[in-house]
Residue, then its C-alpha position, 0 to 999 in steps of 0.5 A: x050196387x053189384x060187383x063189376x064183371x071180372x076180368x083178371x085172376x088174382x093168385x089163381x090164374x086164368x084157366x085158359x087163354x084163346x087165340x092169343x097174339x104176342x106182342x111180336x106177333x106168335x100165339x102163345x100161352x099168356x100165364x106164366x109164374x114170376x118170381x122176382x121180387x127186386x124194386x123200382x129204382x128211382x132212375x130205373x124204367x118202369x111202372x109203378x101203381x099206388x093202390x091208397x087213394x085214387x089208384x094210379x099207374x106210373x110209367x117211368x123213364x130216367x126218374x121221370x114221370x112219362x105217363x100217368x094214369x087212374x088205374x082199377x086193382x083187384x076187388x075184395x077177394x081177388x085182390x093185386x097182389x104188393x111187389x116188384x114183377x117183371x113183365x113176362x109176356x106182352x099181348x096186343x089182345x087176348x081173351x080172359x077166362x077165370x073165376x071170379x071170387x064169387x065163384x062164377x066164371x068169366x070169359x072176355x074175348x079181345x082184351x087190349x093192351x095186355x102186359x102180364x107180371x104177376x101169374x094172371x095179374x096184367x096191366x091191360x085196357x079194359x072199359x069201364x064207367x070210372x077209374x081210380x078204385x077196386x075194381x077188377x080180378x087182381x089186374x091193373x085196368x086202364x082206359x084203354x086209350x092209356x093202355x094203347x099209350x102206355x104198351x109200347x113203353x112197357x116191354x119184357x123185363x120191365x118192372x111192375x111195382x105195385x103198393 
């Protein structure tokens, strides 16, 4: 079996970002670097993803699950980076480009749903045959009918928690 096509950048970012659309509507740069490393409370708003056994996004509100979904972390190479990020900057679609740990270049336009917590690293929509294993370049992938589902809940400053 081949690896998958890549999409985020893990550690490294993206080396561009095209046509970008905020969430509030602006164009803007997608990458920017993060630096907090607070966790999730247990009451707290927020997302967690488990990357032992079937990996799996958690949206939380007021301690409670809301949503919940498999997920695909960073292959081997590139993976998710354990922590607690912030979300820094929200896009509706975006364009992806970077390197994949291979050493070949990618570029896929019109990725969904995409909240950025981790310099390159994203929850966002990305199609795919299967979910709940490695699978990307460092982002958290959803399906994208649970990304649509879970981008309004995940604003600026919400908390990522990834192990």
């Amino acid at each position: 079996m081949g690896q998958p096509s890549q999409v985020c950048a893990s550690r490294a970012r993206p080396t561009t970002a095209h046509a970008t659309t905020r969430s509030d509507g602006a164009q803007g740069d997608a990458h920017k670097d993060s630096t907090t490393t607070t966790t999730l409370e247990k009451d707290r708003e927020g997302a967690t993803v488990t990357k032992e056994g079937t990996e799996t996004l958690q949206v939380h509100r007021n301690g409670h699950v809301v949503l919940s979904s498999p997920t695909n972390t960073g292959v081997s190479g590139a993976e998710t980076a354990s922590g607690a990020f912030p979300i820094f900057e929200r896009f509706t679609s975006t364009t992806m480009t970077g390197t994949n740990p291979d050493g070949s270049h990618y570029s896929d336009p019109g990725v969904p749903w995409v909240s950025y917590f981790n310099g390159g690293d994203a929850v966002h929509g990305f199609d795919r045959g299967s979910y709940g294993s490695p699978q990307s370049n460092g982002c958290v992938e959803l399906p994208p009918n649970m990304a649509a589902k879970a981008y309004p809940m995940l604003s600026i400053g919400t908390m990522v928690v990834v192990s």
